[in-house]
N, C-alpha and C positions, 0 to 999 in steps of 0.2 A: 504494500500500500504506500502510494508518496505521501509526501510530508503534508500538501497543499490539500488530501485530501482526509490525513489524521485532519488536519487545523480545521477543515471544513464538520467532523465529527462532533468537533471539542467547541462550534459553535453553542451560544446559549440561544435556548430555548422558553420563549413564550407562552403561557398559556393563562387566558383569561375566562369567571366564569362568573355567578351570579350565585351565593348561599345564603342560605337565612340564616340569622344571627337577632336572636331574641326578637322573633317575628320579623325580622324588617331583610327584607330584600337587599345584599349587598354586593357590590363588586368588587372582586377580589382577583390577583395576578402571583402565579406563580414563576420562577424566571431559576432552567436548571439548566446543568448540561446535560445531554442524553445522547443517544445515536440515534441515529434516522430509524432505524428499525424500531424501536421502543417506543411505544404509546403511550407510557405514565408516566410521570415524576420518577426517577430512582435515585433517592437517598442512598443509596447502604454504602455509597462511597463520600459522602460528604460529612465533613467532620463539623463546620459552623453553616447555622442557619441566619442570615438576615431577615429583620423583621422591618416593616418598613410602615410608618404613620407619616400621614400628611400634612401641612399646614390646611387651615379652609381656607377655600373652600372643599377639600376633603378629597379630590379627585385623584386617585390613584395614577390614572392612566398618564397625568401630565409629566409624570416622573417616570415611566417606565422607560425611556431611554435612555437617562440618567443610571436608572437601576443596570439594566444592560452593560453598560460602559463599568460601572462598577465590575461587576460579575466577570467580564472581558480579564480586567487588569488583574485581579484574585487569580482566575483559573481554576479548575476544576480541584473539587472538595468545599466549594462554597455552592450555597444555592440561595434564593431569596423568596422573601413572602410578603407581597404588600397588599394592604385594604385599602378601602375610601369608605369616609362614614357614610353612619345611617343615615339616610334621606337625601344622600348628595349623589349626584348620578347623572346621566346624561339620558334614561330611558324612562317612562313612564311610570313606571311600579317602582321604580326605586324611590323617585324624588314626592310621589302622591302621600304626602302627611295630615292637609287638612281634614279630611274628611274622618280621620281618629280620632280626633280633638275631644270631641264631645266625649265620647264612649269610656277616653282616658281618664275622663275628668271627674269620673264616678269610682276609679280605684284606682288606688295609689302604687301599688304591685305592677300594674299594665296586664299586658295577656298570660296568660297560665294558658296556650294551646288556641286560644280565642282567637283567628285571627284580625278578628272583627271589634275585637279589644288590644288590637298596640299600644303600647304607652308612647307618647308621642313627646316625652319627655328623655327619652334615648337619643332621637335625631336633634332633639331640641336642649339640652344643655350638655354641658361639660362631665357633668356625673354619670350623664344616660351615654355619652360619646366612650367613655374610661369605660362604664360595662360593657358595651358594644364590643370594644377591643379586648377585652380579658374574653370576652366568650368565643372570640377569634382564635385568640391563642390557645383556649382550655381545647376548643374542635380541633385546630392541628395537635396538638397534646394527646387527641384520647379519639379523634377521628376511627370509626369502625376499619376504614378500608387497611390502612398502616399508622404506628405510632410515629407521627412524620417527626417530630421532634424530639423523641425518646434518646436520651444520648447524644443529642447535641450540642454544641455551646450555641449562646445564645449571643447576637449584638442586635442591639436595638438602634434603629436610625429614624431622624423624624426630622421635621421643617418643621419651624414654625413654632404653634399653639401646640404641632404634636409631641414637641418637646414636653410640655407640663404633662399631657397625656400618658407621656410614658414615666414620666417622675413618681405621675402618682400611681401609676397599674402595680407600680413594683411595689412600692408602700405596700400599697394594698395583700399584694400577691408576694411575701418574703419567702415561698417553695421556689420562686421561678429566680430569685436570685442568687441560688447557689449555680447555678447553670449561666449565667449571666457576664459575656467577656469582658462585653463593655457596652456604653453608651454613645453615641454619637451624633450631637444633633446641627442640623446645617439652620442660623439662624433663631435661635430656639427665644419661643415670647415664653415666657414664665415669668414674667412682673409686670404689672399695669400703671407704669410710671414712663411717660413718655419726656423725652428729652427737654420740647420744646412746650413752653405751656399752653399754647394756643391749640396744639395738637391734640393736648391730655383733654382741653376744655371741648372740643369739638367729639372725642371722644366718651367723656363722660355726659355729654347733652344725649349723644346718640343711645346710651346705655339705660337712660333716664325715661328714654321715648321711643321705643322700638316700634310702638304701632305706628307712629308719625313715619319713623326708618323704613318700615317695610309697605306703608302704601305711598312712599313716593318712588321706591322701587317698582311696583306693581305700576305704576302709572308712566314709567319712564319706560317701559316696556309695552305696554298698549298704546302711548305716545308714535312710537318706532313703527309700531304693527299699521299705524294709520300712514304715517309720512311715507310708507313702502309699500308696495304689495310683497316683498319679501323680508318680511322680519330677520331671514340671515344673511341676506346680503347686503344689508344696512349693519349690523351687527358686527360682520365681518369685516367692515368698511371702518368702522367706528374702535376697533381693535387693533385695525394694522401699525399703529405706532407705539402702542405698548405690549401688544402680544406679535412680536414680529416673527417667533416659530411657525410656519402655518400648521404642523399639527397640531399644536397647545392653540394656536387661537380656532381651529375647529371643534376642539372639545368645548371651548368658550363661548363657543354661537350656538352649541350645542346647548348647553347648559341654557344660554336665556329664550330659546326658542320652548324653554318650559317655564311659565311667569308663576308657575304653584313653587319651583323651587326657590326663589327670591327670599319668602319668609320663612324656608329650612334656611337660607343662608345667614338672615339678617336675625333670625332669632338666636340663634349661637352663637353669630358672631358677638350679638349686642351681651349676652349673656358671657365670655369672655372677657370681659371687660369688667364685667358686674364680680365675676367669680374671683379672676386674679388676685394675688396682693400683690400690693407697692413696694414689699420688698422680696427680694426669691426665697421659696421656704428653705431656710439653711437648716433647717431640724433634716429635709427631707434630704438634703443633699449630704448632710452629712453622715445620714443614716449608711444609705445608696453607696456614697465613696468609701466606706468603710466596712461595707458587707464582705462577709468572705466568701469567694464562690467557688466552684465545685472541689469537693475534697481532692479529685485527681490531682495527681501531679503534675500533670501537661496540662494543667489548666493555666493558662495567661496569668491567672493573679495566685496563684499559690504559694509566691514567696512577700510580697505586702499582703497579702488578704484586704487589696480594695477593687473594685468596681471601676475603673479607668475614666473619665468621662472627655469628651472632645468637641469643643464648641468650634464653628467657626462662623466669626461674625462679619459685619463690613459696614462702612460709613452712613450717614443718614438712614441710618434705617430707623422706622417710626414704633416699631416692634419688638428691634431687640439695639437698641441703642449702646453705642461703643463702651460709655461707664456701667454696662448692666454686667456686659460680659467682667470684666473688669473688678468689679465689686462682688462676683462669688467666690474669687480666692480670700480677698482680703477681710471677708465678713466670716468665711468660712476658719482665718487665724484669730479673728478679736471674738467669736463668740465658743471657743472651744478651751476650756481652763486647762487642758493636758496639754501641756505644749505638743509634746511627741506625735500624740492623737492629732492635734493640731494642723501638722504642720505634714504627719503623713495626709490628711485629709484636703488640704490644700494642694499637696503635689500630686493628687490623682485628677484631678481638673486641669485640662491644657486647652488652651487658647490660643486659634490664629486668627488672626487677620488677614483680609483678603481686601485690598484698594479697587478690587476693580468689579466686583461685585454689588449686588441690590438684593433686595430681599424678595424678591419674585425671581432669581435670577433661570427658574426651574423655565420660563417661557421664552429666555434669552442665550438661542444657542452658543453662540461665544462666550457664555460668564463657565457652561456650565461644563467644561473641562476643568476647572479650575475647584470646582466643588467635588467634580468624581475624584480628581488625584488629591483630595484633603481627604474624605473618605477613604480611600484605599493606603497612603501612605497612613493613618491612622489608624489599621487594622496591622498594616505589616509592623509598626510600630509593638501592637501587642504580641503578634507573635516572635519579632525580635526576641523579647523581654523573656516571652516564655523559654525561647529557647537558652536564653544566657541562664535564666532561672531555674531551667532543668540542669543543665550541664555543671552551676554552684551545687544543687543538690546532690547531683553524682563526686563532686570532688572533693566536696566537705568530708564524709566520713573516712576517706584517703586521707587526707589534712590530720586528721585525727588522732592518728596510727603514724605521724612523723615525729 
């Protein structure tokens, strides 16, 4: 066999599907390497799972080339697994929330099997988005077909709001961080303190008034529908200088060509806002960077016993502004009395900067080489370590006997 056509074997593979996850319709993208002949996912050669959460508007799909390119640079023994939240989608039965409203609003649990009883408080805040995602992970966990993630390590990667999403699944969920290599978030908002006051002000009005928020949405949209007889080619028109990808901004015409998804968008978002606090929870992070994970030995963190974490952030951004990143080392050395704890707890958080990035950079294909190679030199970075970490543990008891 030539070489050109191993390389074409050892391409990664796509596959997209639609599951339900506590009632709600979701789309979901697996991304392995396989042979042409093989019809399913096969793990049994991959040692790390990537788990992938989105910034909202919650679309999976807008990252899947990004994921790719990842996966490319890795090579084979990685595979990946990303969602898009509940009620964000670009198909009909995904993003259709209103019509639950009512039925939700009579129990507070949502459906028990009902599907005519969703809680619609899942697609609609922060709390119902974090379960959404642990019932993602628990289905690859405990999935009838294979245990897809039995015996893998885990790294979590997320944009965004998905950064706080995964901060808090793990809180929640301390089984899944012994398995856990590291975290890694491109951009991550987890604090609602915005650089500029004007910004914070226009955001806290929007937080205060979401019904106001989402029927000038709804109406900016049937606006469109009038002045066109094509709502997406007015849309697509009205995108090309901020979404200059054309497949991210077809997902994007996609998306307003449904005006029911508007108040999935703007009720979470607005709820975001509401939810955050103004400072990062250091209790959570410092839980997280100081977890010990899996007992193995070739585990990545089994000589600190911490949890890695990797931000990388970039200028004007309104979301995750330059002093946020900046301020979880140094909040994470003044609020821990154990210096040592301290101060290992702060050198598991690494921070880059990127000048030539934005915080949507996911729709701007020039930024987003630049995001894959922080992502994957921050993986080989872990398994660097593991390997020096193994190779001290083999030499020490040698050492021992001099």
């Amino acid at each position: 066999m030539s070489k050109q056509q191993q390389q074409q074997q050892q391409q990664p593979i796509v596959t997209t599907s639609v599951v339900t996850l506590l009632d709600w319709p979701t789309d979901v993208v697996s991304i392995d390497f396989k042979k042409e002949q093989q019809q399913q996912e096969v793990l049994d050669d991959v040692h790390t799972v990537i788990l992938f959460i989105p910034g909202n508007p919650g679309l999976v799909g807008w990252y899947v080339p990004s994921l790719v390119q990842i996966l490319q640079q890795l090579g084979p023994g990685f595979a990946v697994r990303g969602i898009s939240y509940a009620g964000h989608g670009v198909t009909k039965e995904i993003v259709t929330v209103e019509p639950y409203e009512k039925s939700s609003s009579s129990s507070s649990s949502g459906s028990q099997g009902d599907t005519n009883g969703r809680n619609v408080q899942i697609p609609w805040t922060v709390n119902g988005q974090v379960e959404h995602k642990i019932a993602w992970i628990e289905r690859l966990l405990m999935t009838e077909q294979q245990e897809e993630l039995k015996g893998k390590k885990l790294i979590f990667l997320s944009h965004s709001i998905g950064g706080h999403m995964v901060q808090r699944l793990l809180v929640l969920r301390p089984d899944w961080r012994h398995q856990t290599s590291a975290m890694i978030h491109w951009m991550p908002f987890i604090r609602m303190d915005a650089a500029v006051a004007w910004q914070q002000q226009i955001k806290d009005t929007a937080a205060r008034h979401p019904d106001v928020v989402i029927w000038c949405g709804k109406r900016l949209l049937q606006s469109m529908a009038l002045l066109s007889s094509s709502r997406r080619s007015l849309a697509d028109t009205a995108f090309q200088s901020s979404i200059p990808d054309p497949e991210g901004r077809a997902l994007a015409v996609n998306l307003v060509s449904h005006p029911t998804f508007v108040r999935n968008f703007f009720e979470l978002g607005t709820e975001e806002i509401r939810d955050l606090p103004q400072l990062p929870d250091i209790s959570a992070l410092r839980l997280l960077s100081s977890s010990s994970s899996s007992d193995n030995s070739n585990s990545s963190n089994s000589n600190n016993n911490n949890i890695p974490t990797f931000i990388l952030h970039c200028p004007n951004d309104p979301w995750c502004p330059e002093e946020h990143a900046s301020d979880i080392t140094q909040l994470l050395l003044n609020t821990t009395t154990n210096s040592s704890s301290s101060s290992s707890n702060a050198s598991s958080i690494h921070l880059t900067y990127a000048s030539e990035l934005q915080h949507d950079f996911v729709v701007h294909p020039t930024m987003v080489p630049t995001a894959v190679t922080f992502c994957v030199q921050s993986i080989q970075k872990i398994y660097t370590n593991n390997s020096n970490n193994h190779q001290q543990q083999q030499a020490e008891p040698l050492l021992s006997k001099l």
